[in-house]
N, C-alpha and C positions, 0 to 999 in steps of 0.2 A: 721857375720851372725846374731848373737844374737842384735845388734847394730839395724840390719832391721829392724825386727821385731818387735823391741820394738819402733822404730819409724816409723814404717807402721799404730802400734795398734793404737800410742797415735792419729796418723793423722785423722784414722778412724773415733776415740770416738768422737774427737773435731769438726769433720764435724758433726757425732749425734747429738752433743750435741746444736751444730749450729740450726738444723734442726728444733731437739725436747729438748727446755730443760729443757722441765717441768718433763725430766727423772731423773733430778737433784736438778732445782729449784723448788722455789714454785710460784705458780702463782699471780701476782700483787693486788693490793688492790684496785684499782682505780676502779670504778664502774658508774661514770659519764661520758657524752660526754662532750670534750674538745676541742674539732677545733678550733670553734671561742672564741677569745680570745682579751677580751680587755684590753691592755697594760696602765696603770694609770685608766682604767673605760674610755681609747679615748679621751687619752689627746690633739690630734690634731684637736676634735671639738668642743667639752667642757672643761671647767678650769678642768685640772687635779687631780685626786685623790680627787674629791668633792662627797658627795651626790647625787647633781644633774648630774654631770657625771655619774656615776653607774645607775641612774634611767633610763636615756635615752639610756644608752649602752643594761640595759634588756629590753629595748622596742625593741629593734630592734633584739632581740634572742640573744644577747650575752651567749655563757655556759660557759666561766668562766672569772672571773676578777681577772686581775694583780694589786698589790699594793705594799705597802712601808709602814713600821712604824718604830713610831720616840715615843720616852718618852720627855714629856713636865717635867716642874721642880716640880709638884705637882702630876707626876707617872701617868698622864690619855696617854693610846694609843692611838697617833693621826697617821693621815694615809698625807703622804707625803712622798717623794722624797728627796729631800735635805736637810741638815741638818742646811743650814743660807738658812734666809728667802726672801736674794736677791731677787732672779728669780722670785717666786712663788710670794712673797710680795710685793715688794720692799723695804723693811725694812733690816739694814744688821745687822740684829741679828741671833740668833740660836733658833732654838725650844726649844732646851734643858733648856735655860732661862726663858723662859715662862711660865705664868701658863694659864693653857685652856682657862680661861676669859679673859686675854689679849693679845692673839693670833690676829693677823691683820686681814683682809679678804687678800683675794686673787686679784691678780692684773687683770682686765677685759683685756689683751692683754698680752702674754706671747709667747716667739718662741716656737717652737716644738721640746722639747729636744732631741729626734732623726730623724728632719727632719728636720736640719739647712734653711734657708731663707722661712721655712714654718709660719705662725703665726693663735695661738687661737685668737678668739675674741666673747667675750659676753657682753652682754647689761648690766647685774648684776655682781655685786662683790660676791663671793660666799666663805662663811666659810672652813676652816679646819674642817673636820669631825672623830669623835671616832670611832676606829674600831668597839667597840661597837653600836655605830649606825647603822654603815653599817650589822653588826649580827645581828639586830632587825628587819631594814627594807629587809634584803635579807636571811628569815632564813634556805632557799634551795638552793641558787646560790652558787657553786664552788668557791673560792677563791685561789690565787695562794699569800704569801706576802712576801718581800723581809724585814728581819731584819737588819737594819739600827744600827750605835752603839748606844748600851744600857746595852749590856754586861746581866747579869743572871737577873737583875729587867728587863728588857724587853723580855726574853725568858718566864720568871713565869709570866707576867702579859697574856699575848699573850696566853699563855696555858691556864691562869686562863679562859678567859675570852672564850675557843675554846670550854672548857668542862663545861659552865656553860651552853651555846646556844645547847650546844651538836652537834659539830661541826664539831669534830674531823676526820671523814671521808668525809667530807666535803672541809675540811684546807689542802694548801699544805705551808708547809713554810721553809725556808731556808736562806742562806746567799751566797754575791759572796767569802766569806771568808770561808774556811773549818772546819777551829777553831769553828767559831760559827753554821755552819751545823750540827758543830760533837756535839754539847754544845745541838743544838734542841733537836736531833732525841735521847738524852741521856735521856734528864728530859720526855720529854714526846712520847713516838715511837711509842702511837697512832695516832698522828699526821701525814699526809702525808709530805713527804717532797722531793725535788726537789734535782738536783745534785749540786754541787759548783762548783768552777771554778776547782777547781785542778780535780772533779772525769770529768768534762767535755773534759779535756784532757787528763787524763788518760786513759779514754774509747777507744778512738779511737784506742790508743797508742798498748792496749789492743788486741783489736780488728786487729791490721794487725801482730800482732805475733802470732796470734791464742790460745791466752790464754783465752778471754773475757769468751767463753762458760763454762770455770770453776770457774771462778772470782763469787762471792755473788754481789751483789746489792744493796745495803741502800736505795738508792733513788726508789722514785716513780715516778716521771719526769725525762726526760732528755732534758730540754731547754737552746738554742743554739742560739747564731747568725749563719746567713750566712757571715761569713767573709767578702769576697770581694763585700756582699752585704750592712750592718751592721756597716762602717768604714767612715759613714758619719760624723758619730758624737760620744762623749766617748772614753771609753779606747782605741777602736781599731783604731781611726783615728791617734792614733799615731805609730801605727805599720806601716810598710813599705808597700806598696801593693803588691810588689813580694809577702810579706812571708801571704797576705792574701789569695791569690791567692793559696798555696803552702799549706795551711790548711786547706784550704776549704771541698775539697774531702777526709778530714779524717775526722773533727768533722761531715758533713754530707755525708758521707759516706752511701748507700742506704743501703749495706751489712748488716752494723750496726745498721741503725734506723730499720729496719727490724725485725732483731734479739732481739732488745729491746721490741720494741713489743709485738713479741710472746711472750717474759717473762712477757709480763704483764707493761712493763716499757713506759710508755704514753712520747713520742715525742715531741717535740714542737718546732716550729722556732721564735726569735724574734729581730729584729723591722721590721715586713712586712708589707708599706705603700702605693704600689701602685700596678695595674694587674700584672704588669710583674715580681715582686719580688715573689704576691701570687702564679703566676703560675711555677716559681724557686724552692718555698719549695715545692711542690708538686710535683714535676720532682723530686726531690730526697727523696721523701717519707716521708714527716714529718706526721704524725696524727692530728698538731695542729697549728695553725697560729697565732699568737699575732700580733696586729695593732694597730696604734692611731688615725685610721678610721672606726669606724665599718660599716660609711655608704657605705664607698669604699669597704668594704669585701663584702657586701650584695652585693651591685650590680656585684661583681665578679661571686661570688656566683649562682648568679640566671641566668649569663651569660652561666655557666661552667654548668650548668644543661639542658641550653635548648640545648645547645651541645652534651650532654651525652645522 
C-alpha cells in the first residue's frame, strides 16, 4: 500500500512539474526571437559563412545566424565549416595552417553541404570572414556558433572576443561534442549555450521515463535534426533508415519540445530546406527553423500567413 502511494505521489508531481515547471525551474535566459534561422548565413544561396552571406540573410529578416569557428595559425577566429580548405577553397590544406592573410577566397560554385545534388553559385569569390567582423557589422543579430577543434585557445578567444562586443546574451555557442559544451558553459556561463549531441539524446531518453521534469537544464537551445528528414547528408546518412525512422518521434517528440519551452528552453529544427520539411517541424512544434534558404522560408512564411 505504502508502495501506491508513494508512486501515485511521484506520478502526480511529474505531471506538475510537466505542466508548471517554473514551480522548480528557473525560467530561460533567451529573450530574442529565433524562428528564422539561417544555417552558415544560407549557404544554399550565397558562399557559406561569408560576410556577404550574413548581410543578405539580414535583408531578408533573418533572427538568428548559424555558424562555425575555426583558429587560424596566428590565433585570429575565422568563421567556417570545415577544417581542410577542400570544399570551401579548393585548396587541400587546413585553416589551422594558415595565417588570415593567406587564407584563399572561397570557391564561386560549392554543393550544398546538406542538400546533396543542390549547388551555390556566385559571380564573386568571397573572403573567409573574423568572427569579429561579423560582431561589428551585426552588433544586435542573434548568433548561434558551432566550436570546431581548437581546444581552450578557441573557447578564450570566442569568449574574449563575445564580452568585448558585449554579446553575451546575444551568443549561443556550443559544440557537437559534450567535452567541449562542458569546456564552454565552464569558462564563461554568461554565454548562451546550445545542447550537444549526448544532452540531445539524453533528453528524449529523459523524457519517456518521466524523469525530464526533474532533471536541470544547461542548455539554452535545443537544436535537432529531423532524423528521417536530415539523413541526406553528414553523420546521419550513415545510420540506417529504419532506426531514423525509430528516433524520430523521441528527439521530436511534441510532448517534449513543448515542455522545453515552457522552461524557457528555445527549440530548433535543422537542416529545413524546402515547404514540406518547414511544414514537418512545425507539425511537431519546434519554435525555430534553420535553412540554407532564407528566400524559400520567406516565401513559406508568407504562404502560411495568408492561410492563417
Amino acid at each position: 500500500m505504502l508502495l501506491y502511494y508513494v508512486a501515485s505521489g511521484y506520478i502526480i508531481t511529474s505531471v506538475v512539474l510537466y505542466l508548471c515547471p517554473q514551480l522548480l525551474h528557473k525560467t530561460g535566459r533567451v529573450t530574442f526571437p529565433s524562428r528564422f534561422q539561417a544555417h552558415r548565413g544560407g549557404g544554399g544561396e550565397w558562399t557559406e559563412n561569408t560576410l556577404s552571406a550574413f548581410k543578405q540573410a539580414e535583408l531578408l529578416g533573418v533572427e538568428l545566424f548559424e555558424l562555425d569557428v575555426q583558429l587560424t595559425r596566428d590565433g585570429e577566429v575565422v568563421v567556417c565549416h570545415d577544417d581542410n580548405l577542400s570544399r570551401v577553397c579548393g585548396v587541400n590544406e587546413n585553416i589551422s595552417e594558415h595565417l588570415l592573410s593567406t587564407l584563399p577566397l572561397c570557391l564561386r560554385e560549392m554543393e550544398v553541404a546538406c542538400e546533396p545534388g543542390e549547388y551555390m553559385r556566385c559571380e564573386v569569390q568571397q573572403p573567409l570572414v573574423r568572427l569579429e567582423d561579423l560582431y561589428k557589422n551585426f552588433p544586435s543579430t542573434p548568433m548561434q556558433m558551432d566550436l570546431k577543434p581548437g581546444g581552450h585557445d578557441l573557447i578564450s578567444k570566442v569568449s574574449e572576443l563575445t564580452k568585448k562586443y558585449n554579446r553575451e546574451h546575444l551568443t549561443i555557442w556550443g559544440a557537437f561534442s559534450h567535452k567541449t559544451t562542458v569546456a564552454c558553459r565552464t569558462h564563461n556561463p554568461n554565454i548562451l549555450s546550445f545542447c550537444s549531441m549526448w544532452e540531445c539524446s539524453l533528453y528524449p531518453l529523459l523524457m519517456v521515463l518521466g524523469l525530464l521534469p526533474w532533471v536541470s537544464i544547461q542548455a539554452d537551445f535545443y537544436q535537432v535534426p529531423i532524423p528521417n528528414i536530415s539523413n541526406k547528408s553528414g553523420f546521419l546518412s550513415t545510420f540506417p533508415k529504419w532506426l531514423c525512422q525509430l528516433v524520430t518521434p523521441l528527439m521530436c517528440n511534441p510532448l517534449l519540445l513543448w515542455h522545453l519551452e515552457k522552461r524557457g528552453v528555445r527549440t530548433g529544427a535543422w537542416v529545413m530546406n524546402h515547404p514540406h520539411e518547414y511544414r514537418t517541424a512545425d507539425w511537431y512544434g519546434f519554435g525555430g527553423i534553420m535553412t540554407d534558404f532564407p528566400s524559400r522560408f520567406v516565401e513559406y512564411e508568407n504562404e502560411r500567413k495568408k492561410i492563417e
